[in-house]
Backbone bond lengths (Angstrom), bond angles and torsions (degrees), N, CA, C in turn:
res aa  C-N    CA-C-N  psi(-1)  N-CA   C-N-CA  omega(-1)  CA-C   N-CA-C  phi
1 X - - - 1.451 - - 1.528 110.88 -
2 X 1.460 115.66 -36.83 1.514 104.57 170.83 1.246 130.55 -73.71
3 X 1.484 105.03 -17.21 1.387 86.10 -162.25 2.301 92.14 -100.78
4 X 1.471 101.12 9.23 1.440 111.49 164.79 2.024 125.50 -71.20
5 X 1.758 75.17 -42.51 2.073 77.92 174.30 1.567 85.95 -87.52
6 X 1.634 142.79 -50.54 1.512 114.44 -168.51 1.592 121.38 -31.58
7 X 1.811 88.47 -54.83 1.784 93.41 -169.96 1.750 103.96 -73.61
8 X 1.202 141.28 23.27 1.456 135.85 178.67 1.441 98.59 -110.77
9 X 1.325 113.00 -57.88 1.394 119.79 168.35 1.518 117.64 -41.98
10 X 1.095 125.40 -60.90 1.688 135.31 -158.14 2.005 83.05 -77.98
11 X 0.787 122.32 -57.66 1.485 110.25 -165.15 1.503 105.18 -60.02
12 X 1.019 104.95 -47.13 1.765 103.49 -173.27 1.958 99.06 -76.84
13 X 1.306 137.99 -6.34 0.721 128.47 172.02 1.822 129.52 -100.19
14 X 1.714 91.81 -12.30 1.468 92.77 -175.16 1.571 94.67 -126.17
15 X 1.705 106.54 165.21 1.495 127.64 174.77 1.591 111.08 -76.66
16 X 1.380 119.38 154.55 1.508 120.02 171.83 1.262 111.29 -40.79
17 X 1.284 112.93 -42.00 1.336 117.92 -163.78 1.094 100.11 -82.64
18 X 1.306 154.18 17.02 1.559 136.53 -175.09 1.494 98.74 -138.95
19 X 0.999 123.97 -6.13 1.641 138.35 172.32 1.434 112.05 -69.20
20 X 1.523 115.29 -31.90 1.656 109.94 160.61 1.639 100.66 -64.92
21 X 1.061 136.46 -55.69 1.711 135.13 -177.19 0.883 117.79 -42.78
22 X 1.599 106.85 -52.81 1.729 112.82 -169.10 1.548 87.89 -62.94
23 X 1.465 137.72 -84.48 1.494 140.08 -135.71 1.607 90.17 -43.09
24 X 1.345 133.72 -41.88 1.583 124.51 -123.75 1.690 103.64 -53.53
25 X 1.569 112.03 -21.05 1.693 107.15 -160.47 1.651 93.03 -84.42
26 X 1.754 119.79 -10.96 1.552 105.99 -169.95 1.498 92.51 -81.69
27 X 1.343 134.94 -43.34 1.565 151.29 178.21 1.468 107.67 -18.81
28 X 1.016 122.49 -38.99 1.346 119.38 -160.90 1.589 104.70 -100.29
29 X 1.318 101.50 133.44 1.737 100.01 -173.59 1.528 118.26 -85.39
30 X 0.817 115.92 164.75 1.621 129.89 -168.33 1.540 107.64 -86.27
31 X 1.026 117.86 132.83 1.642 142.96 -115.31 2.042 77.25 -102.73
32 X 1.451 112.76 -46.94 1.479 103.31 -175.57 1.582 107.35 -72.27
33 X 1.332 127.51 -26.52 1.259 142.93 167.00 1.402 114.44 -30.30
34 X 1.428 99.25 -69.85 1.410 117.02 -160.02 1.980 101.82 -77.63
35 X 1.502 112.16 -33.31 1.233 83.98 175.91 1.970 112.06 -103.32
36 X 1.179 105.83 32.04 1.366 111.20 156.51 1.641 123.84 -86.28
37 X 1.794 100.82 -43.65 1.573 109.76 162.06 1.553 102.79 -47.78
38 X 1.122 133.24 -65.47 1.532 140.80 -137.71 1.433 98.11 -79.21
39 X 1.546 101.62 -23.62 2.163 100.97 171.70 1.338 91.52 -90.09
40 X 1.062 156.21 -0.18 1.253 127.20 -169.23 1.735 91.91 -111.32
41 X 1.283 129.04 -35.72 1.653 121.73 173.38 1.300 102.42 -49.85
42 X 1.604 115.88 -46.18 1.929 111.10 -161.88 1.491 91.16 -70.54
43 X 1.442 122.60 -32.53 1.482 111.31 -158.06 1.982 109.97 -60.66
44 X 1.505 93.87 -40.36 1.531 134.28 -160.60 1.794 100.74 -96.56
45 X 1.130 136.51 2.17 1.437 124.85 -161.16 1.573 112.97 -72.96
46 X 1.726 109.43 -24.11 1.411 117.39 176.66 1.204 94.60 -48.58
47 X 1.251 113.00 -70.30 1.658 122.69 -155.94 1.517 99.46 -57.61
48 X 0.809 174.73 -71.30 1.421 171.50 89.48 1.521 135.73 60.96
49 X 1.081 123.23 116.40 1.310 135.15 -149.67 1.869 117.62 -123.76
50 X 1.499 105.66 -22.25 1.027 118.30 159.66 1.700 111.71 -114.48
51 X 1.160 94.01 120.03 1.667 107.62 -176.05 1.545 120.03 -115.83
52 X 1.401 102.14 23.51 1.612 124.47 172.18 1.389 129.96 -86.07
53 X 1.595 107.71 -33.07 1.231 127.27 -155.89 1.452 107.27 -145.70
54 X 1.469 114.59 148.85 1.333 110.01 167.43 1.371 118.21 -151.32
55 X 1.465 158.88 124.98 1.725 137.62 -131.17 1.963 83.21 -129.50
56 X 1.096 107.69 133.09 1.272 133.45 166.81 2.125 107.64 -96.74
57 X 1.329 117.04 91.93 1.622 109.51 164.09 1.204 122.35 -97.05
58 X 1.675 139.97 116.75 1.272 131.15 -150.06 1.868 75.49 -122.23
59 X 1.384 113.82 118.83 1.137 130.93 179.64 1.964 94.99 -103.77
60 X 0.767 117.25 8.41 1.511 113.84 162.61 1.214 137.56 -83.04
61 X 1.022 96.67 -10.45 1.769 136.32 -179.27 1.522 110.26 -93.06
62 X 1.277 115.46 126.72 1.785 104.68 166.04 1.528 132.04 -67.08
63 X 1.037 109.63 174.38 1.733 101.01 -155.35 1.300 101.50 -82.11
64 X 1.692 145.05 -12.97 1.498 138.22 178.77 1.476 118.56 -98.90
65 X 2.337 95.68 25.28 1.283 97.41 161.49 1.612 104.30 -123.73
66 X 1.463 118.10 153.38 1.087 118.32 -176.23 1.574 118.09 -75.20
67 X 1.717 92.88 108.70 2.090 90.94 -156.58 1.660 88.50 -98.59
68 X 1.361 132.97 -33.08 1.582 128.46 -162.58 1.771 99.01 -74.30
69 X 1.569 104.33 104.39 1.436 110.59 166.97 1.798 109.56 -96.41
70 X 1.610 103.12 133.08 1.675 116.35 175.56 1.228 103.87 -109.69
71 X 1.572 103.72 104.70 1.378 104.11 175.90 1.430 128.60 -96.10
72 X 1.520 125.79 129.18 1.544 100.79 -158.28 1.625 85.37 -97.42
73 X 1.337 120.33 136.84 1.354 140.21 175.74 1.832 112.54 -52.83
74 X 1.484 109.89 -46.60 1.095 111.62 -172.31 1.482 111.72 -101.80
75 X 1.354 125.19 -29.66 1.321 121.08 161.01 1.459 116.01 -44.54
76 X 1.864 118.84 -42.15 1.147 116.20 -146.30 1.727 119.10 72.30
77 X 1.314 128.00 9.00 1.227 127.39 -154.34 1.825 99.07 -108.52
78 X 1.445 126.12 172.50 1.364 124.16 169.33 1.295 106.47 -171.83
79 X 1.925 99.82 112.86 1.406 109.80 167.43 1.596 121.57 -99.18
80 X 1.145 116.14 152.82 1.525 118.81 -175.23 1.662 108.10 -111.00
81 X 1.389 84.90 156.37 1.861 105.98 174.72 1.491 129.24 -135.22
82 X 0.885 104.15 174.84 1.912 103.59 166.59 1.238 102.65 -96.52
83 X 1.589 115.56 125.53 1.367 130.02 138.41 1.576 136.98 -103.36
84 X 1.162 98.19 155.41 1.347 94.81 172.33 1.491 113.44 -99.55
85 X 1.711 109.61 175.74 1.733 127.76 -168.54 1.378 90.18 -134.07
86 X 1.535 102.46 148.86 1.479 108.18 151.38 1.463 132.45 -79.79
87 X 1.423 116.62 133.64 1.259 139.65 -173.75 1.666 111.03 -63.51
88 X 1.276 147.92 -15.71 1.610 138.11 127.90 1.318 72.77 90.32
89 X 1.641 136.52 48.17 1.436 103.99 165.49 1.315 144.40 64.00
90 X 1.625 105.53 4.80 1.538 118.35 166.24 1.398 105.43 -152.98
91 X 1.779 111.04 89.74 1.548 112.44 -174.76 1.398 131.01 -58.03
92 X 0.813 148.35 129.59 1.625 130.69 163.14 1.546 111.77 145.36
93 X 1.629 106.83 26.46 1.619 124.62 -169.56 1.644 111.19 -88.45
94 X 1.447 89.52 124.82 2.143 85.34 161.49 1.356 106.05 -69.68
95 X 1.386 111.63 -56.43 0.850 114.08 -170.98 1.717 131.64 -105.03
96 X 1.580 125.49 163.13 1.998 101.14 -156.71 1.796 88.79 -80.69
97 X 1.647 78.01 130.74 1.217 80.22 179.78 1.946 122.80 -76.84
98 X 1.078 121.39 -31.44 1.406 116.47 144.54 1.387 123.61 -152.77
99 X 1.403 132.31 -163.55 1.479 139.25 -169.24 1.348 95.57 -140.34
100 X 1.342 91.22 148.42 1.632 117.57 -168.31 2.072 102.14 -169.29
101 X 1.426 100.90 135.09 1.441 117.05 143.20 1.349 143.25 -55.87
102 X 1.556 90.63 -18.38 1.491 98.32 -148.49 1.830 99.28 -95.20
103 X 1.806 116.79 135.29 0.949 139.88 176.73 1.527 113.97 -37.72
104 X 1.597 132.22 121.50 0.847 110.17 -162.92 1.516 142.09 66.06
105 X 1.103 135.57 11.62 1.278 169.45 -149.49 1.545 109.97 -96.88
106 X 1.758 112.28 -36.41 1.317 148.19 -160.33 1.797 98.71 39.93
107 X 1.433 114.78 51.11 1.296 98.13 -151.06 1.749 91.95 -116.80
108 X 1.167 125.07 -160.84 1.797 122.38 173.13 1.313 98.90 -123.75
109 X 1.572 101.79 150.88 1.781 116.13 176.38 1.180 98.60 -92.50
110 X 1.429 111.44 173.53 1.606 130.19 172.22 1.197 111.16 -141.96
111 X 1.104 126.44 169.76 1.681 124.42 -166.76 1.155 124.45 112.98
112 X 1.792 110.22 179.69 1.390 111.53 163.70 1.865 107.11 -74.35
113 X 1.489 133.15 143.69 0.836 119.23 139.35 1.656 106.39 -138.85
114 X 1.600 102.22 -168.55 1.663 109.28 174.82 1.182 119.28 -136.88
115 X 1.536 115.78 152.09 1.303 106.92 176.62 1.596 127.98 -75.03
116 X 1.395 129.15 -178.81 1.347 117.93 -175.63 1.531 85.35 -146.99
117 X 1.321 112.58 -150.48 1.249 125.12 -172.81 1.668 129.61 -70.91
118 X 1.453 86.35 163.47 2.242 84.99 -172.64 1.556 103.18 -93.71
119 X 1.328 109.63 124.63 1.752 106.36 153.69 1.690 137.94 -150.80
120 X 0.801 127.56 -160.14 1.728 97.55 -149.92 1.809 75.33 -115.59
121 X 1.786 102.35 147.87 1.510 104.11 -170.02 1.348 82.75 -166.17
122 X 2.093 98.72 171.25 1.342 105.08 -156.55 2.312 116.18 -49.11
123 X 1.111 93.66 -3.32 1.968 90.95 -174.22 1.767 89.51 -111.52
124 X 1.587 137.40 30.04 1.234 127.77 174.91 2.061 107.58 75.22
125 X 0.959 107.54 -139.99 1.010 111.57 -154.94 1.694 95.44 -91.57
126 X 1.703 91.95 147.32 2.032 103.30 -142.39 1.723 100.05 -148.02
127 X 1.033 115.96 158.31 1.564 126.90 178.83 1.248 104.80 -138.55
128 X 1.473 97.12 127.93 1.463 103.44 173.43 1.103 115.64 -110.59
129 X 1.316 115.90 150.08 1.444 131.90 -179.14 1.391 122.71 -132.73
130 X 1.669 106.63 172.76 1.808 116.71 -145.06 1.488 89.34 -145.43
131 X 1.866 111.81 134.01 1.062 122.65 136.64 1.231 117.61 -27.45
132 X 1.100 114.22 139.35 2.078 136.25 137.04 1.399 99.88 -126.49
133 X 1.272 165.52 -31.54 1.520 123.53 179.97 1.882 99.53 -98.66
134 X 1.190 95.07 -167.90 1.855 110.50 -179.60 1.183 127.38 -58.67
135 X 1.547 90.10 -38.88 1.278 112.95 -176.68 1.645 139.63 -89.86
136 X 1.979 92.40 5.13 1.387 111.58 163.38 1.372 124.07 -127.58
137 X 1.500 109.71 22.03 1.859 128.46 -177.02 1.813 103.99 -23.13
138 X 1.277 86.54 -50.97 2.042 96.78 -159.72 1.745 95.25 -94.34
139 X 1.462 132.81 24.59 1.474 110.31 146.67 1.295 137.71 -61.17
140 X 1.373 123.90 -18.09 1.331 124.92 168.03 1.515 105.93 -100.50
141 X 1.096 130.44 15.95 2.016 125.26 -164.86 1.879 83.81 -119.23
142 X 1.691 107.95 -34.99 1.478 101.79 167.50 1.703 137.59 -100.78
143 X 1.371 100.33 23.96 1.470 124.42 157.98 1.546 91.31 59.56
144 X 1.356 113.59 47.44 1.148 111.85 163.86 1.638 126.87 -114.80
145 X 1.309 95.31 108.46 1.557 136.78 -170.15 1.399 137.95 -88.46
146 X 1.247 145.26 164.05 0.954 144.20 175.28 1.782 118.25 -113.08
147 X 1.495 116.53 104.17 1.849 102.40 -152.60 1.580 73.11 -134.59
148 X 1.844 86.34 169.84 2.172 94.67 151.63 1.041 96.97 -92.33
149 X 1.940 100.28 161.93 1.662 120.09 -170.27 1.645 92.63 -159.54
150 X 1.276 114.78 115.22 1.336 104.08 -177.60 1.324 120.11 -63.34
151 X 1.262 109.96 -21.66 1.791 107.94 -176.04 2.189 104.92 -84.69
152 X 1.116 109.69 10.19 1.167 126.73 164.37 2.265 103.61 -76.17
153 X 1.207 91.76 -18.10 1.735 90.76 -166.78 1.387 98.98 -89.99
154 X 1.739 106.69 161.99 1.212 110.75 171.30 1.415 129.54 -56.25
155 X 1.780 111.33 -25.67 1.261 103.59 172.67 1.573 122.11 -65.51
156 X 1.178 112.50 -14.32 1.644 97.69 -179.53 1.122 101.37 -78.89
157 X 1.445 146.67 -38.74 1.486 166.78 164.51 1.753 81.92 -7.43
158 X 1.684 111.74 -74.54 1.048 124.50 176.38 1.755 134.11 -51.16
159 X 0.983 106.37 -22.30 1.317 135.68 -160.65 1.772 107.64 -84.19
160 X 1.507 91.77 -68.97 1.839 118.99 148.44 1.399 127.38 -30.68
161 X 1.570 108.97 -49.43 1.140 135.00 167.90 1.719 118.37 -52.16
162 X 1.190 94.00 -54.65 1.532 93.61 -169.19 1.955 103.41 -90.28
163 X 1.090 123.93 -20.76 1.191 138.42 -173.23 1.718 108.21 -62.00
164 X 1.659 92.59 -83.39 1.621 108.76 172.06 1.748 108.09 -94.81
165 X 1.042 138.45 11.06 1.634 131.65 -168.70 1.556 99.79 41.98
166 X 1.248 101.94 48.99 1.973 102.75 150.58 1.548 110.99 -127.67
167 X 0.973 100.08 126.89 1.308 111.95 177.35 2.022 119.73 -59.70
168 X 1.340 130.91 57.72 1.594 101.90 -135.54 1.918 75.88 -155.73
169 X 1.413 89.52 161.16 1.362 113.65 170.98 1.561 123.99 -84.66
170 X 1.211 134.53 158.45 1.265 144.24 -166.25 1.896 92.47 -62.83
171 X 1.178 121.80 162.31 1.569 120.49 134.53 1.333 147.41 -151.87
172 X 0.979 119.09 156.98 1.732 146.23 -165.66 1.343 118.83 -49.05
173 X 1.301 132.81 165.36 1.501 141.85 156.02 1.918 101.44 -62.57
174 X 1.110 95.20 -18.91 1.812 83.16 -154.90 1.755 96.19 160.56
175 X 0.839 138.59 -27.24 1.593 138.38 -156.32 1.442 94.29 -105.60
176 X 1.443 102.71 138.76 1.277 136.52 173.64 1.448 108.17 -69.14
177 X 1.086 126.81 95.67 1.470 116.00 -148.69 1.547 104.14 -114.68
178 X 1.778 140.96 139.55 1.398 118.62 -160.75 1.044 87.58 -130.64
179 X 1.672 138.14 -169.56 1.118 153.72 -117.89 0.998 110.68 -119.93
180 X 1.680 166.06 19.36 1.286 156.73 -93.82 1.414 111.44 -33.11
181 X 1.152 130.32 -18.63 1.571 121.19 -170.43 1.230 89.18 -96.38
182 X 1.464 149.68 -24.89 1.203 145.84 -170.73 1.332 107.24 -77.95
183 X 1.258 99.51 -55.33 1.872 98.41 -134.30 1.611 108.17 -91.01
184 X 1.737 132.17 18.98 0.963 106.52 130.39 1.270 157.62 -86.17
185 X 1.698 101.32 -23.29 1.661 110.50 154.23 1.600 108.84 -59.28
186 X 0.933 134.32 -11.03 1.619 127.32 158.04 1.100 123.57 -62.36
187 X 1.079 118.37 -42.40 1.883 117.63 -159.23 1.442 74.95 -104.43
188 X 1.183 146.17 -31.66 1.929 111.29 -169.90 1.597 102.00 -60.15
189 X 1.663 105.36 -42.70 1.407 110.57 -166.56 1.773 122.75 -67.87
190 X 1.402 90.64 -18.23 1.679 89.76 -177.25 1.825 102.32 -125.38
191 X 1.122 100.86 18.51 2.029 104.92 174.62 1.300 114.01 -69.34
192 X 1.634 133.54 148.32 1.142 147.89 158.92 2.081 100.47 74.30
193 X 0.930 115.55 67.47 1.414 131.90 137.41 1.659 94.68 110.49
194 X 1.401 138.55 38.17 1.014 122.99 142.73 1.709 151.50 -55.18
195 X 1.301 139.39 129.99 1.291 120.88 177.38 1.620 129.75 -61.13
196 X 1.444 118.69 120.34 1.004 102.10 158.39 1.586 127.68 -120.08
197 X 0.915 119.82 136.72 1.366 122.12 -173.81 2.183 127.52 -109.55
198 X 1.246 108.05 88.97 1.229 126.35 179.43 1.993 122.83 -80.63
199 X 1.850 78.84 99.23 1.648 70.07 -174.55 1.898 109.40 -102.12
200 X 1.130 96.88 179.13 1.412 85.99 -153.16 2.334 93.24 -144.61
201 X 0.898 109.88 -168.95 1.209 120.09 -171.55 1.862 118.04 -102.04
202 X 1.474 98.11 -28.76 1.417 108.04 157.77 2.167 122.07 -74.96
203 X 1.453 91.24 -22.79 1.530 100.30 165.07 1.349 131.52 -104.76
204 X 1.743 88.43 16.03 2.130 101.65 164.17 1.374 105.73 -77.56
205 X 1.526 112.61 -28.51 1.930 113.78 -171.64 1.343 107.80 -64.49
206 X 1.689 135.98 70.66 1.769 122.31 173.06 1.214 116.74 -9.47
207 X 1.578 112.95 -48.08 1.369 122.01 -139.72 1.621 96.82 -78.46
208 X 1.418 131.53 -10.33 1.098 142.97 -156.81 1.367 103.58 -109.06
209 X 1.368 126.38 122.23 1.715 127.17 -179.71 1.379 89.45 -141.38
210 X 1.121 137.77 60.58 1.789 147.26 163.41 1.602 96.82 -95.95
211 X 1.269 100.55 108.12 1.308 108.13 154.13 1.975 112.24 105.73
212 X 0.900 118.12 -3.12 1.530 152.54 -126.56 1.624 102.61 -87.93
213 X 1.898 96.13 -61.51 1.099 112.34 -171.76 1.342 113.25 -62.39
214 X 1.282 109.26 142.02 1.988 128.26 -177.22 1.645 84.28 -52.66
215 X 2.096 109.32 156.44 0.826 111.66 164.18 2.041 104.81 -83.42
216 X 1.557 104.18 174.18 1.683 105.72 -174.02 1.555 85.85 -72.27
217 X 1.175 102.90 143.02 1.809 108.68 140.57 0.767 159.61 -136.54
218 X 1.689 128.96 82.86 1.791 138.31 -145.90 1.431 115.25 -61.86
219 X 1.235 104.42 112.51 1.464 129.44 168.09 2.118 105.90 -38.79
């Protein structure tokens, strides 16, 4: 709820142009975040083939803040984006409204996963991606991808805004969906076996390790 009247307030209070200023303090990722991604590459590095890059998505966050962090490994550096969540069958969410495995679900994963290969699909050119824990087996069986989607952009943010008075991004079947001006320098940089790591609000509970464990993988 707060951060629902924040984002009503700040939009109706600031210009396009000052909306890059205002976000800059949400931009920066959260310090336990970033070194949870960075345990989960060392945990995961076998599996991994790109060792350049690694994407931090904090789905805890509402969608008209920039939650997709690109972290460049060797810079040490991390820029942020807008992503999108899946809509679980009841559109019109700031925030994802839940996570699920399950096929068809239209819902979002969480976890470690990785990327795999580039290919051209209904939003043009697309990255697909693969479970690594239990609890994301069916990310590639649910064609859930990384593409551009214009309602991934800030203008729908705006768009949304004036429509329903929500401040919020378009959403997905399930795919992490980025901005068209973004998201092909994205997927070159994190294509063919990068980590990505999607945390989510069901993986704030410590006490909870359902689903957790790496899948096996025979040599």
């Amino acid at each position: 709820m707060d951060y629902f009247i924040y984002s009503l307030l700040s939009f109706a209070l600031l210009s396009p142009s000052s909306i890059g200023k205002f976000w800059t303090h949400e931009n920066t990722i959260d310090q336990e975040l970033y070194q949870q991604v960075i345990s989960e590459y060392e945990n995961h590095t076998h599996l991994l083939d790109n060792h350049d890059y690694v994407v931090a998505i904090d789905l805890t966050k509402p969608s008209f803040v920039r939650r997709f962090y690109l972290i460049d490994l060797k810079k040490q550096s991390v820029e942020s984006f807008f992503t999108t969540h899946g809509h679980g069958g009841s559109k019109g969410n700031i925030f994802t409204p839940k996570i699920s495995n399950i096929p068809a679900s239209n819902c979002s994963v969480d976890g470690a996963l990785k990327t795999a290969e580039v290919y051209k699909g209904k939003y043009g050119r697309s990255l697909r991606l693969e479970g690594i824990w239990e609890r994301n087996t069916n990310t590639r069986k649910r064609d859930i991808v990384i593409h551009p989607a214009y309602y991934a952009s800030s203008l729908s943010i705006y768009q949304n805004l004036w429509e329903e008075g929500l401040p919020r991004l378009g959403e997905s079947q399930g795919c992490p969906a980025l901005p068209p001006r973004d998201a092909q320098e994205i997927i070159t940089k994190i294509k063919e076996g990068a980590l990505i790591y999607i945390h989510s609000n069901e993986l704030e509970d410590s006490t909870s390790n359902i689903g957790r464990k790496p899948i096996v993988v025979e040599n």
